[in-house]
N, C-alpha and C positions, 0 to 999 in steps of 0.2 A: 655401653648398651646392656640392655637387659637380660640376653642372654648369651652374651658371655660374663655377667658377673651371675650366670649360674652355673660357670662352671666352676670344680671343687678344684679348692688352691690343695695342695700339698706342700706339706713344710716336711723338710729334711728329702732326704730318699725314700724313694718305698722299694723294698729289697723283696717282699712277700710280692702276693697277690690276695685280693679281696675274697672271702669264702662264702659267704653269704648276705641279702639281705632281706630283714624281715621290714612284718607293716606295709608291706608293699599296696594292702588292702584288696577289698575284694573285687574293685575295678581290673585286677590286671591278673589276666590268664597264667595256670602253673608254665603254658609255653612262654607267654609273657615273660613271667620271673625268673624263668631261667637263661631266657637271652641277657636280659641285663642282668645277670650273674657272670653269663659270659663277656659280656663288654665290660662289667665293671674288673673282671680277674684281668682284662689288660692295661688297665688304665698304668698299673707299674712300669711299663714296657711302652708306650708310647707318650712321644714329645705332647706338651699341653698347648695351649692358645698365645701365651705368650711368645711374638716373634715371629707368627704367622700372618700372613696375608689373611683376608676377612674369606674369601671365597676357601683358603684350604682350611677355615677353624669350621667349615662346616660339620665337615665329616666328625672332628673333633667334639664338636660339640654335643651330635649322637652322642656317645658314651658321657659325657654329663650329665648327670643329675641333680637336680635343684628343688627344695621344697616346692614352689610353684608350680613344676613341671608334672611334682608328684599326686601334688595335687587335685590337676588337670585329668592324670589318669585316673587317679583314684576316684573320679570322678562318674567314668564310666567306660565303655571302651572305645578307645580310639580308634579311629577310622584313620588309616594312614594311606598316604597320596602313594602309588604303587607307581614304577613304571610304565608308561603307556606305549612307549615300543621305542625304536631306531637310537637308544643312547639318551633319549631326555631327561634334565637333572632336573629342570625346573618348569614351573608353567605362570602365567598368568592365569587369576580370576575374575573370568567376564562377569558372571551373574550367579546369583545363588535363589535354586528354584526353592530351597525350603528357607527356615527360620527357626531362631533358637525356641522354645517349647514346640514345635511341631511332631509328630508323628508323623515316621516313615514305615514303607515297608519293600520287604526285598525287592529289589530292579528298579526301584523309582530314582527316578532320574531327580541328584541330591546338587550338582553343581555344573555349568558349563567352566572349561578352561581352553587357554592358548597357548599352546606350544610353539616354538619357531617354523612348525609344519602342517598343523592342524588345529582345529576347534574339535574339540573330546566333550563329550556329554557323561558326567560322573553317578555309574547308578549307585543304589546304597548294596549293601552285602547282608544287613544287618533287619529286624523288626525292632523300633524301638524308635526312641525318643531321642529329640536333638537337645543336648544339656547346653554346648558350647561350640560357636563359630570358632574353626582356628584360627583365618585368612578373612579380610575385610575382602568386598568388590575391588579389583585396580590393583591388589596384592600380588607378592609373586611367592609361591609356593616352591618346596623343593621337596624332591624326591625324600620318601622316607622318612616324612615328618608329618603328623596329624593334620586331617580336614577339619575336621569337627570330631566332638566325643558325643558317644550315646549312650543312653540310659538303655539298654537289652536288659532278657529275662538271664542271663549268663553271671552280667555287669550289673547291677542296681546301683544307685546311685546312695554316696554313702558320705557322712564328713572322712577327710581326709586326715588317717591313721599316724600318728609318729613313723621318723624312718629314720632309721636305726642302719649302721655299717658298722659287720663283724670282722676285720682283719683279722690275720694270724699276727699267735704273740710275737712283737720283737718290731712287726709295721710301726709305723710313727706316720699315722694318717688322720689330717682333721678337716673337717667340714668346715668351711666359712662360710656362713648365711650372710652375707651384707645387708644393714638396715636400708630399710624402703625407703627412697628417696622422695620429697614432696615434689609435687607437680610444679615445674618451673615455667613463670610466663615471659618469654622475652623475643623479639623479634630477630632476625636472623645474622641482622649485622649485629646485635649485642653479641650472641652467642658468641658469636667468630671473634669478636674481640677477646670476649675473655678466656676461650679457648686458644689462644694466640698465646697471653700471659698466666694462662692455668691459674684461673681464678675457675672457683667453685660456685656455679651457681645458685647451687641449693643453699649454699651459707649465706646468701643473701639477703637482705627485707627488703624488697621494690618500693619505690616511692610511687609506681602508677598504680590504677585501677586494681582493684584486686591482686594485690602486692605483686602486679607486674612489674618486672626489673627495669630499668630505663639505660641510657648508657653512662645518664650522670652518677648509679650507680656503682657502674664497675669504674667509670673513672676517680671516683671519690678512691676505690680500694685502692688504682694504681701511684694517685695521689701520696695515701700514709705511707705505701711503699717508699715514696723516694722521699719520703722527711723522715725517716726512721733510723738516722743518721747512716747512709749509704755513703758506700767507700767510691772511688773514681768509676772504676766499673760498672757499677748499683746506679749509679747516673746517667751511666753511656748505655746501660739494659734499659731504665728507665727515663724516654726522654718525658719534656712540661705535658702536663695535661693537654695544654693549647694543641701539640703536634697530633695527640690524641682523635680529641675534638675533629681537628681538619683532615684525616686521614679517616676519622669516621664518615663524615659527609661526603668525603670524595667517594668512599664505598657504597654509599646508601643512593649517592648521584648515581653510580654505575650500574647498582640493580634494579633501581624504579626503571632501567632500559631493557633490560634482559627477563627470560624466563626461561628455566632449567628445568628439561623435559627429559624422562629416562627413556632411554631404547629400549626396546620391547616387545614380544608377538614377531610381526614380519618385518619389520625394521632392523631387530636383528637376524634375523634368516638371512638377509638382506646384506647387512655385515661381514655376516662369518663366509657367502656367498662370494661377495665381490673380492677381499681381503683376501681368497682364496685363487680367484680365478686370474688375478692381477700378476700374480707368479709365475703363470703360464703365458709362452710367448704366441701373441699372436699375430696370424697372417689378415689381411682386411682386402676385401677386394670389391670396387662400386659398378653398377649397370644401369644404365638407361633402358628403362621399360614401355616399351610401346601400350595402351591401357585401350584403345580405340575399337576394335573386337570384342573385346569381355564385355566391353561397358555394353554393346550392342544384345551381348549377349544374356547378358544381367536384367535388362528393361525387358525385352523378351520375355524372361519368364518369373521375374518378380511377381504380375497379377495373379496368375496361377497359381503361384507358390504361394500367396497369399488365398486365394479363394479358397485353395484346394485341402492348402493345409493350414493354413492360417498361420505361417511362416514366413517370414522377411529375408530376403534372400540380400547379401551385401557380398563384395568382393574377394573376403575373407575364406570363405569355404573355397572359391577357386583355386582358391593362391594354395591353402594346406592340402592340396587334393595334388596340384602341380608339384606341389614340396615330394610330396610321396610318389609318387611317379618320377622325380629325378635320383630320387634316394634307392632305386630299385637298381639306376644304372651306378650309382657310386655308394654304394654300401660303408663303405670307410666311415662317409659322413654321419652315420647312423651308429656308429658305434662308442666306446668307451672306454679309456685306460684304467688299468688298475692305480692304486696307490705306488707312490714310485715310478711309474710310467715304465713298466717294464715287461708289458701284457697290452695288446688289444683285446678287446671284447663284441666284438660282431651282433649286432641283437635284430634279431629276424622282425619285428613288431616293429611299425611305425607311428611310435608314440609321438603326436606332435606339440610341445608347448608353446602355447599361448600368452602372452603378456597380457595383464587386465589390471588396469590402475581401479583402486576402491578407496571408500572414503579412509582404511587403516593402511593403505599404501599397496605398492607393487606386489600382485600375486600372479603367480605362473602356473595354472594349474595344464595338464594334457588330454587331447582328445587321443582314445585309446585305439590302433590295429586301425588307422588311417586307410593301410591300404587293402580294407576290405570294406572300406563304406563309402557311397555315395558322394556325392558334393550336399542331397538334400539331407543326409545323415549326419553329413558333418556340422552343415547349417545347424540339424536340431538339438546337436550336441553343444555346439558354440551355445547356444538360448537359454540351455541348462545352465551352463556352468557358468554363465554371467550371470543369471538371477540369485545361481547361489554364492556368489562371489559376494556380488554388491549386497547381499541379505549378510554378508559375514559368516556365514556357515561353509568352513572350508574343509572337506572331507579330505582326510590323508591319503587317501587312493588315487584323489583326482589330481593331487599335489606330486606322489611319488612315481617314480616309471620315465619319467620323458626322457624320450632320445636324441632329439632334434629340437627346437625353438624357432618359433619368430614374434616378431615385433612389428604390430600393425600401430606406430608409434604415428604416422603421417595421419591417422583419423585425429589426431589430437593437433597435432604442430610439427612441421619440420621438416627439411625436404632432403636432406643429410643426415646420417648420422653414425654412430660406430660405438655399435653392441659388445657388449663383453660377454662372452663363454658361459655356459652355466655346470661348471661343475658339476659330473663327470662328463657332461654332455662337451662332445669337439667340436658341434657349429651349430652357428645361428644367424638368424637371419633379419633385416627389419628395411621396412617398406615406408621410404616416403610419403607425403603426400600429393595426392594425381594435380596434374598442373595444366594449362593450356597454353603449351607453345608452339612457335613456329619451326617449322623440319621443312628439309626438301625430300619431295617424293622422288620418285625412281625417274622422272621426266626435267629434275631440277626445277619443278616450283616451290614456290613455298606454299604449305598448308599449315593447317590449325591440326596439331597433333592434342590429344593427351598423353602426357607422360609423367611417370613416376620414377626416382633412383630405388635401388633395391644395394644393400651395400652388406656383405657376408664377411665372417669372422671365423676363423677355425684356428686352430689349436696347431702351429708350426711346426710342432716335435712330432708330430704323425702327418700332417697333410702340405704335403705343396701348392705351390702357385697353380700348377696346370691342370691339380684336381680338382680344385673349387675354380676354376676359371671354367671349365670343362661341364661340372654342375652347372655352374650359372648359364652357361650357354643352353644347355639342354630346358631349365626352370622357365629362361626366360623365352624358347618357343614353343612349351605350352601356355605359359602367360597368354604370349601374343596370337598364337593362334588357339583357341580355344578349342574352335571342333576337331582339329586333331584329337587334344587332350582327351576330348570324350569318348572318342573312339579305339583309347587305348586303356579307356579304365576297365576295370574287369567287373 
């Protein structure tokens, strides 16, 4: 890859430390040139790229330098991707609002990105000119390495200077620039082939289209391999062409099936989410919901809520307004362990999350201090944060804070199911879809009920059976009886 062959091999030990470097040019500030004076003084003192995982040669990589890199700065100043809060190393690149020659100026909004938590809007810092994109759209960035570089009144843009490393005498340090490799054309099962038997693609001539490689090229190479007069071994490494050939088609059969897509954005939130919450044991407990009152209750006053406020009023704000009002009598449910599980955390605020499928997947964002809003408040908050859901604009506020969860999974499918935790959060909750069956009444007939399951998950190392039994029972008679509920809201 390309940038690890920039970083600089060292031959022998380096027993010094690096002292200076000139030429750095006039792209890069004297605070600039003195950090990477400081990175490069440790390069003596830390392991290089070889033998590392690809995720730890990151940080590595920082203190590298490579004529391209230098280039790049020298170019003008670089705008580096900053932390944007809660630990994130890296983002995706949704959109990029400018373009290379364009002029910016301070606070314009220069890039949207995605983080595992949020969509961040990247303003500039900077007056001046975009010389070069760092990151293509669909790109994933990492902390502490250039967005783009600009032409400022600071920076001008300049050709890029020789650069020159002064060790102390006695170092035995050398730069190796590796020559540019040409652009190689070849399809993916060739690669994989000849990356299998370390053939060089670049030494190649393609027989295709514009000296695209084919595979009868790499097998041609594997071919002289095994007539080179190869010893027993050299035969059994190198089996016929033929085995070749069929072992290729069988590969090319199996990818025309597949398509390899990276996780990304909320997918991995999503990951690191469940992976997590799978370690914690949980208690599961299901109810049968009487729905026959609300529903009475909902039709009521949908028109108005519509006239009045041009608001849709759906079951949903009920249900999180009952959630809050049970959570007042079982607090536990509402609170959070520490790391280690060796601390409860009691949190006064009834933040409730919501599940909301969009077209980039599962987002959970929270309606905030539940229990000081209305049912039509909550409604109006719900309206919010769907339009900005399914718009992809995920604000980290509305994303961070929750204490509680539910899952209105039954408006999609399902009449079952069993929620998993959401880290730090001890319980959650998810609501079937309403049904029309038959129950006997208190007189032993049968009638035409609606009914919903409601099925709760909490977190065993802090809550038992009898306190989410105890919830459930209190949730589900405000469910059932609604105008009670109203007349306990405050």
């Amino acid at each position: 890859m390309a940038s690890r062959r920039a970083c600089m091999m060292l031959r022998g030990s380096v027993r010094g430390s690096v002292t200076g470097v000139r030429g750095l040019g006039p792209g890069i500030s004297s605070r600039s040139r003195k950090a990477n004076e400081r990175q490069l003084s440790t390069l003596g003192q830390r392991p290089f790229c070889s033998g590392y995982r690809e995720n730890q040669c990151r940080t590595v990589r920082k203190l590298c330098v490579s004529s391209a890199e230098l280039q790049d700065a020298s170019a003008g100043t670089p705008f580096i991707l900053a932390d944007i809060g809660e630990g994130i190393t890296e983002v995706e690149i949704i959109r990029w609002f400018v373009s290379e020659g364009d002029h910016v100026t301070q606070f314009q909004k220069l890039v949207e990105v995605q983080s595992d938590k949020a969509n961040v809007d990247i303003t500039s810092r900077y007056d001046g000119k975009i010389l070069k994109l760092g990151y293509a759209e669909g790109d994933i960035a990492i902390v502490g390495t250039p967005l783009c570089f600009l032409e400022t009144a600071d920076a001008p843009a300049s050709a890029p200077p020789e650069t020159e490393l002064v060790p102390h005498s006695g170092d035995d340090v050398e730069i190796v620039e590796e020559p540019k490799k040409r652009r190689v054309l070849a399809s993916p099962p060739v690669r994989l082939l000849a990356k299998e038997h370390n053939i060089d693609l670049s030494t190649l001539s393609g027989r295709g289209p514009e000296g695209r490689i084919e595979k009868e090229d790499v097998l041609e190479v594997l071919e002289e391999r095994s007539e080179s007069t190869p010893g027993t071994e050299d035969f059994q490494k190198y089996p016929s062409p033929g085995k070749y050939k069929a072992s290729l088609q069988q590969r090319e059969l199996d990818e025309a099936h597949e398509t390899t897509v990276p996780i990304r954005g909320l997918q991995r939130a999503m990951v690191k989410t469940m992976t997590a919450a799978v370690a914690v044991p949980h208690l599961n407990l299901g109810e049968e919901i009487c729905f026959d009152q609300l529903v009475g209750i909902k039709n009521s006053v949908s028109k108005w809520a519509m006239d009045k406020h041009s608001l849709k009023i759906t079951f949903l704000p009920f249900l999180i307004k009952a959630t809050s009002l049970a959570l007042s009598s079982f607090p536990v449910l509402n609170s959070r362990v520490d790391e280690g599980c060796k601390n409860v955390i009691y949190q006064n605020q009834h933040n409730i999350s919501i599940a909301m499928d969009t077209p980039k997947g599962l987002v959970v964002p929270n309606i905030k201090l539940v229990q000081e809003l209305s049912v039509l408040d909550i409604a109006r908050e719900l309206n919010r944060l769907s339009e900005t859901t399914k718009a992809g604009r995920f604000r980290e506020e509305d994303l961070a804070g929750g204490t509680f969860a539910l899952s209105n999974v039954g408006s999609i499918a399902g009449t079952y199911t069993s929620p998993v935790i959401m880290l730090p959060q001890v319980a959650i909750g998810a609501i079937g879809r309403i049904q029309k069956l038959p129950r006997f009444d208190e007189d032993g007939r049968v009638v035409e009920k609606r009914i919903a399951h409601v099925t709760w998950a909490a977190d065993h190392r802090i809550i038992d059976g009898a306190t989410i039994a105890n919830f459930s029972n209190l949730w589900k008679r405000h469910v059932e009886n609604p105008a009670e509920m109203i007349l306990e809201m405050k």
